[in-house]
C-alpha positions, 0 to 999 in steps of 0.5 A: 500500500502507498505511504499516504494511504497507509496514512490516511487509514493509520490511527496509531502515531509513534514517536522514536523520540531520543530524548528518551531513548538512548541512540543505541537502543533505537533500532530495537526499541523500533522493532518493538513499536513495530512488533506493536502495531505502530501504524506509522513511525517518526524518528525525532532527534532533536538534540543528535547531529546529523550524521546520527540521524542518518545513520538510524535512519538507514537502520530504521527504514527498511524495518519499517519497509517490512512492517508496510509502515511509513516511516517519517523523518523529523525536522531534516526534509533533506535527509529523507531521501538519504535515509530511505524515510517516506516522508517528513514532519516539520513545525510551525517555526521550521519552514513552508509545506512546500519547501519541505516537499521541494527538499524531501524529494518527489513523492515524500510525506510532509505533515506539519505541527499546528497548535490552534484551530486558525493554525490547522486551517491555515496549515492546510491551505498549504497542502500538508498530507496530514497535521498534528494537532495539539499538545493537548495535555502538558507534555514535557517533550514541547515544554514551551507550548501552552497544552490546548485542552480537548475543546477544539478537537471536534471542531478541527475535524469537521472543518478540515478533510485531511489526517489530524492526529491529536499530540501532546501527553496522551497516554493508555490512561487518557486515551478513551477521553480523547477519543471522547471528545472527537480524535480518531487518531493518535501520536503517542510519545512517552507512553510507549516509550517508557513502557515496560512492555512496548508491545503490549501498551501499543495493542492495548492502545489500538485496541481502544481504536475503531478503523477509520473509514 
């Protein structure tokens, strides 16, 4: 199945974010995400040189490819073509949809962070394939950002008819709540990843998702 639709059909976000996982850990830490149903898999470094992203990222992209999940490269359109990855995710201070497709390559994934609903409407004016939308809970992963509560999640999703997957401290504890109040997909950072079993939280987490049609 092609990337964008595994996308649009995906429920299940996660992020290999090494602030919380050691370099060296990565690629089996990946293995577990995928062994867990993760639906599609970003790799964030924010605080890592370029080289070490690319060197994971070569690692990452084919266990991906075999898992059919698309794998998203965070912040480095560029290096998408060099990793392999099927796309990129940029934030609202890094740079346009368009010149992150330009860098990342014919046919790559470009999803871009918003944080308000003017923000999600005027992202997808430039034409994102999906958006994060968010955070909604504190999160010590984006310290900088006020969380916007679960106010605004049914309303995004009647304005916009692109993949919106709600970001921001969401948890196996409070996912039910944020299903409640309109989300249909998921990104899911620190839950996972600090786990004690990452196979069984990501199923148990779909488990409370129902297919998105």
């Amino acid at each position: 199945m092609a990337a964008l639709d595994q996308v649009r059909r995906a429920q299940l976000y996660g992020i290999l974010d090494l602030g919380y996982v050691d370099p060296e850990k990565a690629v089996e830490m990946t293995s577990l995400m995928l062994s867990g149903g993760i639906q599609v898999l970003q790799l964030r470094a924010k605080t890592q040189p370029e080289e070490t992203i690319t060197a994971l990222g070569r690692l990452i992209s084919p266990l991906c490819r075999a898992a059919d999940v698309p794998f998203i490269i965070n912040d480095f359109p560029h290096l998408v073509r060099e990793t392999g990855a099927d796309g990129t995710h940029v934030g609202q201070d890094d740079m346009g949809v368009a010149e992150a497709r330009r860098l990342a390559g014919l046919g790559a994934l470009v999803g871009k962070s918003t944080h308000s609903v003017a923000q999600a409407l005027a992202t997808a004016r430039e034409r994102p394939d999906y958006i994060g939308f968010g955070p909604l809970f504190a999160t010590p992963t984006k310290p900088a950002y006020l969380p916007i509560g679960l106010a605004d999640i049914r309303e995004v999703h009647s304005l916009l008819d692109l993949p919106i997957f709600c970001i921001g401290g969401i948890k196996l504890e409070n996912l039910s709540t944020v299903l409640t109040a309109g989300a249909s997909r998921c990104v899911i950072v620190s839950g996972i990843l600090q786990a004690e079993d990452v196979i069984g939280y990501c199923r148990e987490c779909l488990d409370y998702l129902s297919p998105v049609r």
